[in-house]
TORKOL-4160 file (C-alpha; in steps of 0.2 Angstrom, whole numbers, padded with zeros to 4 digits, m for minus):
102
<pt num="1" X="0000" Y="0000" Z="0000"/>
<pt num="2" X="0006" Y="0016" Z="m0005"/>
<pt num="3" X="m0001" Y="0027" Z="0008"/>
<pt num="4" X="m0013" Y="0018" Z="0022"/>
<pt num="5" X="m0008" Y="0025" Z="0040"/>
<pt num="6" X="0004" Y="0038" Z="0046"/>
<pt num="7" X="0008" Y="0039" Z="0065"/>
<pt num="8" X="0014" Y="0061" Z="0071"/>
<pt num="9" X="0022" Y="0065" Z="0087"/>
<pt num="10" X="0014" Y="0058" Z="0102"/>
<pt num="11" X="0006" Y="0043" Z="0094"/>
<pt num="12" X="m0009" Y="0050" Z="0085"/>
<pt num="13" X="m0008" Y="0043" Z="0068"/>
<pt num="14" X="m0020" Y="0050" Z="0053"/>
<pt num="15" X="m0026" Y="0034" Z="0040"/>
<pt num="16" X="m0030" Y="0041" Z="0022"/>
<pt num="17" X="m0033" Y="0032" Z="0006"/>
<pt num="18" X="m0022" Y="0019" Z="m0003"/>
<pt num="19" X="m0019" Y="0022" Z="m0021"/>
<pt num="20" X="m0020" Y="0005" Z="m0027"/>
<pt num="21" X="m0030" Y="m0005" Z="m0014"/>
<pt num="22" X="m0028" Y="m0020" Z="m0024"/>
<pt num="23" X="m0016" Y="m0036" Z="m0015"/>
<pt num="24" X="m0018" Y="m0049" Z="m0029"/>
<pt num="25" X="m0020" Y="m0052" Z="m0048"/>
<pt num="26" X="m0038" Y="m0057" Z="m0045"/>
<pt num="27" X="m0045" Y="m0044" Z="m0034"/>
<pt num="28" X="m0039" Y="m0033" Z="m0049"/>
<pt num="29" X="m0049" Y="m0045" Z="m0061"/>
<pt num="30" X="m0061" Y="m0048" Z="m0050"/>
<pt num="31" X="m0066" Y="m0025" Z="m0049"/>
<pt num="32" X="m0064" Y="m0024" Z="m0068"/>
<pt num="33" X="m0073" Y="m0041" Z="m0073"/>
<pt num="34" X="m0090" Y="m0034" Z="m0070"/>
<pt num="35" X="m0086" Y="m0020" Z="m0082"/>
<pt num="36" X="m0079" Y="m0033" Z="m0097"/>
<pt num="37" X="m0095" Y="m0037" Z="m0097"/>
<pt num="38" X="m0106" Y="m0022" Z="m0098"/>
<pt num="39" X="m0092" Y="m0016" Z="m0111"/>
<pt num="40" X="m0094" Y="m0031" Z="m0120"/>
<pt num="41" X="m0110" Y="m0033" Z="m0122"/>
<pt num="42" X="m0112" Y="m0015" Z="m0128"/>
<pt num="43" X="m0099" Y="m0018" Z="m0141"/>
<pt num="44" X="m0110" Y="m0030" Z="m0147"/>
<pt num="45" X="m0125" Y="m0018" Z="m0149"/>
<pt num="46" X="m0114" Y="m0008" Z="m0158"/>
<pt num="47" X="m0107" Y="m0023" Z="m0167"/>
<pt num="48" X="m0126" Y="m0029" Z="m0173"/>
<pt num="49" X="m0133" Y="m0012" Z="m0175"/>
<pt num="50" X="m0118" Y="m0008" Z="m0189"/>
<pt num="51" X="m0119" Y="m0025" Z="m0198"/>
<pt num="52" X="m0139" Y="m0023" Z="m0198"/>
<pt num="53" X="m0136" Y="m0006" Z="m0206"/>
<pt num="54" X="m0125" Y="m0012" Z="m0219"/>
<pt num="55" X="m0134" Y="m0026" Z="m0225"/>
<pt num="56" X="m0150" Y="m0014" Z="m0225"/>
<pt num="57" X="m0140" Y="m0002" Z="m0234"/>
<pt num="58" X="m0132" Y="m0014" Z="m0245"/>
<pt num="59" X="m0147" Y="m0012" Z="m0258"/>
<pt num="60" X="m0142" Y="m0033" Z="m0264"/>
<pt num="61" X="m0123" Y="m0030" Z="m0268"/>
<pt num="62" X="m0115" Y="m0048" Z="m0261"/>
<pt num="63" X="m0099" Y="m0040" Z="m0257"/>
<pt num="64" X="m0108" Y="m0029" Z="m0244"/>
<pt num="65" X="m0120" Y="m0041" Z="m0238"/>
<pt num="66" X="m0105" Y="m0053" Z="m0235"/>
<pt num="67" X="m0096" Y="m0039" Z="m0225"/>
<pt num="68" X="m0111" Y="m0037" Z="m0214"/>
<pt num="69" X="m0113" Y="m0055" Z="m0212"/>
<pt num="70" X="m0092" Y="m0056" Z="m0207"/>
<pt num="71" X="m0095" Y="m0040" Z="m0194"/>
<pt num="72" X="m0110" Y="m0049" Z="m0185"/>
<pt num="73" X="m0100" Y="m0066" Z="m0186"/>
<pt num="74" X="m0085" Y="m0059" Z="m0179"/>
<pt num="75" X="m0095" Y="m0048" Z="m0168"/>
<pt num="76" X="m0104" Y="m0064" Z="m0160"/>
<pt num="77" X="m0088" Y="m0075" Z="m0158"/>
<pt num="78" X="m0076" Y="m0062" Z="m0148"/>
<pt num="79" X="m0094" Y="m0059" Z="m0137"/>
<pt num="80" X="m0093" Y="m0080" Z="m0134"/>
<pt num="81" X="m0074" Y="m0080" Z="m0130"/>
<pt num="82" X="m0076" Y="m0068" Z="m0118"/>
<pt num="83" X="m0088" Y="m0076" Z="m0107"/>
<pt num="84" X="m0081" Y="m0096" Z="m0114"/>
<pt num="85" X="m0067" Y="m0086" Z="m0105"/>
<pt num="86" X="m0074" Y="m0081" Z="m0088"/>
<pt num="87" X="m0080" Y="m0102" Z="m0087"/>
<pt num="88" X="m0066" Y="m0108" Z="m0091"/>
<pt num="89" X="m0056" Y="m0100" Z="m0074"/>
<pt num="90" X="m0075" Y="m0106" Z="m0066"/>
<pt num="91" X="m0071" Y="m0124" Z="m0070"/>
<pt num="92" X="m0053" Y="m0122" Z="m0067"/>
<pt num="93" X="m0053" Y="m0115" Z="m0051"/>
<pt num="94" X="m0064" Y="m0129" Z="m0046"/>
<pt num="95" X="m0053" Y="m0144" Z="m0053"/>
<pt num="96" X="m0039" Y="m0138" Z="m0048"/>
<pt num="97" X="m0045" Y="m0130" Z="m0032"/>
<pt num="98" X="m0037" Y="m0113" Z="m0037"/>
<pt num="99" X="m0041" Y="m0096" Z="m0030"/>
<pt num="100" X="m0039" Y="m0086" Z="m0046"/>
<pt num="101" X="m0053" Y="m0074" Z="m0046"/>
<pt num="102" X="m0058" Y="m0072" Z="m0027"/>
């Protein structure tokens, strides 16, 4: 910790805040991992929004068709291997009795 207690003359000591509160690797992913999620799954809006939009605008052209099709495919996948991730540490912190992210 950074800056956590400070003890003046005569024993009083002031306690203030810590810069990086954070003791481990996990408590670090264990803060940010709610937020992954929300950013991901916003991406993914975004992601679906723009393919829909190109392949609405793409007035039958197959090469922009195939573009939006690649976007909402791409788009779906990195969405799966960000949570296929998060249950992959699930499962081996229980086989392996692991404390990764707790």
């Amino acid at each position: 910790m950074i800056f956590q207690t400070i003890t003046l003359p005569g024993g009083n000591t002031i306690t203030g805040p810590t810069l990086f509160p954070f003791t481990t690797v996990g408590d670090i992913f264990n803060k940010a991992l709610p937020s992954v999620f929300i950013i991901a799954g916003l991406i993914l809006l975004f992601v679906i929004i723009g393919a829909g939009f190109t392949m609405f605008t793409s007035a039958g052209n197959p090469e922009k068709t195939k573009k939006a099709s690649q976007q909402l495919t791409f788009g779906i996948i990195g969405f799966i291997v960000i949570f296929a991730s998060y249950w992959i540490i699930q499962l081996l912190e229980k086989i392996f009795g692991l404390s990764i992210l707790k």
